[in-house]
N, C-alpha and C positions, 0 to 999 in steps of 0.2 A: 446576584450580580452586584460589583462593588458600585459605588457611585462615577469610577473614572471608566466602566464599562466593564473591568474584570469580569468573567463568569468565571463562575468557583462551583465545586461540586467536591464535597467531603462526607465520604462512606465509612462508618466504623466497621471494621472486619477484625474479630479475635479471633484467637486459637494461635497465629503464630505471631511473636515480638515482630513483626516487622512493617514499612508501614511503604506503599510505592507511590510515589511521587512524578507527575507528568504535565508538561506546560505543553501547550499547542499553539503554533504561532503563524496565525494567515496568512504564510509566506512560501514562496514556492518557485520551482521551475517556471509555473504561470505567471511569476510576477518577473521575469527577465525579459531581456532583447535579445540582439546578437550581439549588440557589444559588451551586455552584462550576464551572457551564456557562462551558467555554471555558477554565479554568483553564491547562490543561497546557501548552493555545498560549500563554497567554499567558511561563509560566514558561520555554518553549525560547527565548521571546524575550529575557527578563531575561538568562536565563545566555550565549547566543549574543551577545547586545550588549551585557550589563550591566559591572560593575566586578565583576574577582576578586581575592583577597586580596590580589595584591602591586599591581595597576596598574590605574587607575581605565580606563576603557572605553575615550575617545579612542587612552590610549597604549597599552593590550592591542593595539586594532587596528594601531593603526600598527607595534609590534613585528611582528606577525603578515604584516603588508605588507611590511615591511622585511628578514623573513628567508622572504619567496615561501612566505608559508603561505595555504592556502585553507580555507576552513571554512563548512560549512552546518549547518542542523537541518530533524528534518521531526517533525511529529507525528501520530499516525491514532488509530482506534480502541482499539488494542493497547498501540504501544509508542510511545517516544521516541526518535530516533535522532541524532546529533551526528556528524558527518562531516567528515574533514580530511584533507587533500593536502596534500604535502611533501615537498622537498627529500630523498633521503636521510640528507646528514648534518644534518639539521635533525630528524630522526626524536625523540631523544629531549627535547629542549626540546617539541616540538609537541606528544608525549604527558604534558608536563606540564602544557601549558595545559589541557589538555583536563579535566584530574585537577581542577588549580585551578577553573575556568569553574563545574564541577557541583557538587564538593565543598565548595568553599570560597568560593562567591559570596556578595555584597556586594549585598544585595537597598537598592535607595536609590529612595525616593519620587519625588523625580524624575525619573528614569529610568521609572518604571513608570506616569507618566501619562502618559511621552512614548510609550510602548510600546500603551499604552490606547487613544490616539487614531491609531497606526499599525493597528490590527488595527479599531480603528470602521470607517476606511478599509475595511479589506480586506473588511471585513462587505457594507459597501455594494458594490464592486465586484463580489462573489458574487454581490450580489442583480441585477445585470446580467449576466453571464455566462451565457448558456442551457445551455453543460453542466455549470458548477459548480451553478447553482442547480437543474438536471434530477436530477443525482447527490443531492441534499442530498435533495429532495421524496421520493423512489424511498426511501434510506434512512431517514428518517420515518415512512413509512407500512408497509415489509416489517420494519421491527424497532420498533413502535409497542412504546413501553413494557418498551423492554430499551433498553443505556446504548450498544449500536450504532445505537439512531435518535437521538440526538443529533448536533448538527454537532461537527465539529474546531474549528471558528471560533468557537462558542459563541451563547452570548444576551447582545445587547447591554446588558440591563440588568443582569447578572453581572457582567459585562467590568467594566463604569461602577462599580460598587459594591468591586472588590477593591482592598485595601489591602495594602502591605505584609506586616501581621500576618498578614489572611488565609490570603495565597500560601504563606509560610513554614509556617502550619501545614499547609495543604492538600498542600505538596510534601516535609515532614519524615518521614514515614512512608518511603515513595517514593527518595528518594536515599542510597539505601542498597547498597555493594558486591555483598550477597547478591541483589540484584535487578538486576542490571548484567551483560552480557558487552560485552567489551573484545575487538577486533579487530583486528589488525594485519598490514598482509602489506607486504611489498617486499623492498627493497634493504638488507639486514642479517644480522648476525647473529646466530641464532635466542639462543643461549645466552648472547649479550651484550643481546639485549632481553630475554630472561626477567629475567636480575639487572638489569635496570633496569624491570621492570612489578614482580618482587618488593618492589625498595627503596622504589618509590615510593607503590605502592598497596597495598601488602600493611597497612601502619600502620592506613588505613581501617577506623571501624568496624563490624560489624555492626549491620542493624539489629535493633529492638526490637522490631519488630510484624508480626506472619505476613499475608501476601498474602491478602487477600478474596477467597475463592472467586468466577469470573462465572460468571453462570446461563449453561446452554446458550439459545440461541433457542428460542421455541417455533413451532409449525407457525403457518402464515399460513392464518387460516381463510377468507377472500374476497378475490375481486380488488377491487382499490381504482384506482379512474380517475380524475387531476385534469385540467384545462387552465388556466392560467397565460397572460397578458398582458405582451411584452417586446417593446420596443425594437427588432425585429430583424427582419429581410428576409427571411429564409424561417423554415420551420416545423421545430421538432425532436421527437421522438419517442422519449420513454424507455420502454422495458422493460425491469424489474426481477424478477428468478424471486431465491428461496433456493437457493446453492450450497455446496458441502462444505468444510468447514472446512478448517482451515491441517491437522488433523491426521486428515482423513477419507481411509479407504482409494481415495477416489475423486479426488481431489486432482488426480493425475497426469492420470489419462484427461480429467477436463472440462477443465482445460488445453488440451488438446490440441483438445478439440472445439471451445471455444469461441474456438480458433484456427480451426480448420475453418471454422466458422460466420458469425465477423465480425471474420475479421484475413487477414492474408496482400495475396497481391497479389489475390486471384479469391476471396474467401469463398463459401461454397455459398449463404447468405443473398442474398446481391450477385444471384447469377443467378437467384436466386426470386420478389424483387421489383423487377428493372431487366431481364429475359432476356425479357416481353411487355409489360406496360403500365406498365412505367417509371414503377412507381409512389415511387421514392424516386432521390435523389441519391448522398448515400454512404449505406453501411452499416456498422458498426463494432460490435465486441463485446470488450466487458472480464469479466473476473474477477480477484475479489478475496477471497482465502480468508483469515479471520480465524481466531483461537483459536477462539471459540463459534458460529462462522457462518460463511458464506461470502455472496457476491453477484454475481450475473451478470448486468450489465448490456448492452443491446443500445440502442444509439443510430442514430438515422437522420437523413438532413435530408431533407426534400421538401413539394412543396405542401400546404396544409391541407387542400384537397379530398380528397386519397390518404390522409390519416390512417385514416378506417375500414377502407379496402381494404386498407392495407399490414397493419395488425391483424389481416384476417382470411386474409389470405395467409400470415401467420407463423402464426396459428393450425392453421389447414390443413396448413402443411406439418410442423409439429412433433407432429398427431396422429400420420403417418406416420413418424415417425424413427424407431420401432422397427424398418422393415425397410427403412431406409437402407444404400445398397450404398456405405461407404466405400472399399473396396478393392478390385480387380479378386479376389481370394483368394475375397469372396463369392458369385461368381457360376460355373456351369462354365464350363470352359476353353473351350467353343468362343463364349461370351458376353463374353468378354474383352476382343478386338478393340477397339479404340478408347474403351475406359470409362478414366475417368479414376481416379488414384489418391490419392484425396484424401489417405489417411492416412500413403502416403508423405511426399507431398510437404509434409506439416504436421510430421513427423518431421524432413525435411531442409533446413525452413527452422528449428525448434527447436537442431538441433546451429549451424548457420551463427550463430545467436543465442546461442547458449550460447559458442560459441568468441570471438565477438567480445565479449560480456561480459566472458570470463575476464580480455581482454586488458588489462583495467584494474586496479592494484589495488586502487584505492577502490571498484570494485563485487563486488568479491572481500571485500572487509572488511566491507561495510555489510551485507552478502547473508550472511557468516556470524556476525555478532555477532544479527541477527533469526534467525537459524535458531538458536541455541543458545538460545534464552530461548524462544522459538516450538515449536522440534518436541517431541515427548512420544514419537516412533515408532522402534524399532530401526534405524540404515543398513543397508541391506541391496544392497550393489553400488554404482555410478559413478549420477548421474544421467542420463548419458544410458543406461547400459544398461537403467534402467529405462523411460527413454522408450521404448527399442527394444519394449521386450516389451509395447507396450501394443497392444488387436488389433481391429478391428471389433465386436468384439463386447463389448468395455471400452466403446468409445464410444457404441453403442447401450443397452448398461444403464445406463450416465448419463444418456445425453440423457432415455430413458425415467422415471428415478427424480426428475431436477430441472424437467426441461422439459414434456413431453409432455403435456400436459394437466393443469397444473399451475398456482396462483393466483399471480397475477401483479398486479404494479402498473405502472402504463400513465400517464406524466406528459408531457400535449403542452402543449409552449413555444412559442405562435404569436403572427404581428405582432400587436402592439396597433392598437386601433380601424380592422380588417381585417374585412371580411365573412368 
């Protein structure tokens, strides 16, 4: 940690010239209103496209093209994340840009109603998308009235209304080194990038103003059901449960479940509702663990007709999760024979994903500049050895504690002007 609070985390990784670079900036959909709805996106967008102190926008890029640099942003509830690939020996030039873009951008009116009318765009395109706009509905209604039911993308009549001045007050607090980790892995050397993250960003000042406390979620006290009218050939099917935070002891394990459930090549959900009356096409499950929440989203396609059935199949089987045999371990040995190992085999698709993640260093940087701003919980071991240790019995007090009978939001996206 610099002395103005920077966290900095620098991994040597050889074998390919290249080196990935990631700033993470405690800034978020959490930190808006309704009149600064949409803000943050808007602001990854200035700094990612805009003019920084030395080089107006066009020729920032073209530099950046010219010495095979790549760079993105993403923004979420949480944080702000700036991402960049590169050359090796382009490593320390490209962590300069990076320095200039956030610290020292060149917020210009024009740019920022051309920025305005890119994200109107993107507004409207959501509002055609069946699972971007499935995801949006779901979060709405399970965080009604906390600054995770908000969208990323914002409200159009925010967007249309910010000015310059706005932005600049709205992101001054916010771009501040004490609120930033910095990331860096690849091709170098560690003690010649320290004396170059010192010289360059150590000058930065601190900021002036303590972080706002975010409320934890509160309990969702009803299920909440919509259906929605889209453009679209078949029928989709959101369900949304609350799940364990970015820093909840249960993290690990519904991971893992909600891998079991609606990921893999063969989810258990898959053969619950397609293994008799085929009543869905795919099945898929996401998790997303936030600071003050988590979200576990379970997505299907299939006909309209199946919507009630598929609901009340999922309900049924998640009364019984509690004495779900994930592992041949749960049952006696002479019951063994031929039962499948779910929580193996979700363990050794998780290492095979882990290992080919590693292999990158831009998902080694982005993945630890969010964990250093993110976690609050001692390391305790390698992550997979903690996947190892997790046991049937992990995955049934989860499923039981988030899922099992548990209120839920239920948002079906079917064709327009369809019986």
């Amino acid at each position: 940690m610099l002395d103005n609070g920077l966290q900095v985390l620098l991994q040597e990784k050889r074998g390919l010239p290249l080196t990935g670079i990631a700033l993470a900036i405690d800034l978020g959909t959490k930190d808006e209103t309704e009149e600064t709805s949409g803000y943050a996106h808007l602001l990854e967008h200035m700094l990612l496209f805009g003019d920084g102190a030395e080089l107006d926008s066009e020729a920032r890029l073209a530099a950046l093209r010219g010495r095979g640099v790549e760079q993105n942003a993403h923004t979420d509830h949480d944080l702000m994340t700036f991402e960049v690939s590169c050359p090796a020996g382009e490593s320390a030039w490209a962590l300069e840009q990076v320095r200039l873009a956030v610290f020292s951008p060149r917020l210009e009116a024009r740019r920022l109603e051309g920025e305005k009318r890119i994200i109107s765009e993107e507004l409207l395109q959501r509002q055609d998308d069946p699972r971007g706009l499935g995801l949006l509905l779901v979060m709405e209604r399970l965080f009604a009235g906390h600054p995770y039911g908000r969208s990323v993308f914002g409200e159009e009549a925010a967007i249309a209304a910010a000015t310059v001045e706005k932005l600049q007050a709205f992101c001054r607090p916010h771009l501040a080194p004490d609120r930033c980790a910095l990331a860096l892995v690849g091709d170098f050397a560690v003690a010649d990038m320290e004396s170059e993250v010192r010289r360059r960003w150590g000058g930065l000042a601190r900021g002036e103003t303590a972080a706002a406390a975010l409320p934890a979620a509160g309990r969702l006290e009803k299920n909440s059901e919509h259906q929605v009218g889209l453009d679209v050939e078949e029928s989709h099917l959101f369900i949304g449960w609350r799940a364990p935070a970015f820093n909840d002891g249960e993290r690990l394990s519904f991971s893992l479940l909600s891998h079991l459930l609606g990921g893999g090549m063969n989810p258990i959900l898959n053969g619950v509702l397609r293994g008799g009356r085929q009543l869905a096409d795919r099945v898929s499950m996401s998790y997303f663990p936030m600071r003050a929440g988590g979200v576990a989203l379970l997505h299907l396609t299939l006909e309209r007709r199946n919507i009630r059935a598929a609901k009340g199949e999922i309900a049924s089987f998640l009364s019984g999760i509690g004495s779900f045999h994930f592992s041949p371990q749960d049952v006696p040995p002479r019951l063994r024979q031929g039962m499948l190992d779910y929580l193996q085999s979700a363990k050794n698709q998780m290492e095979y994903g882990n290992g080919s993640f590693r292999e990158s260093a831009l998902n080694l940087s982005v993945a630890s500049a969010r964990f250093l701003l993110l976690n609050r919980n001692p390391i305790a071991g390698s992550y997979l050895e903690s996947v190892e240790g997790v046991s049937s019995s992990d995955l049934r007090r989860a499923a039981v504690k988030y899922l099992s009978g548990k209120k839920w939001v239920v948002v079906a996206v079917t064709p327009q002007g369809k019986e």
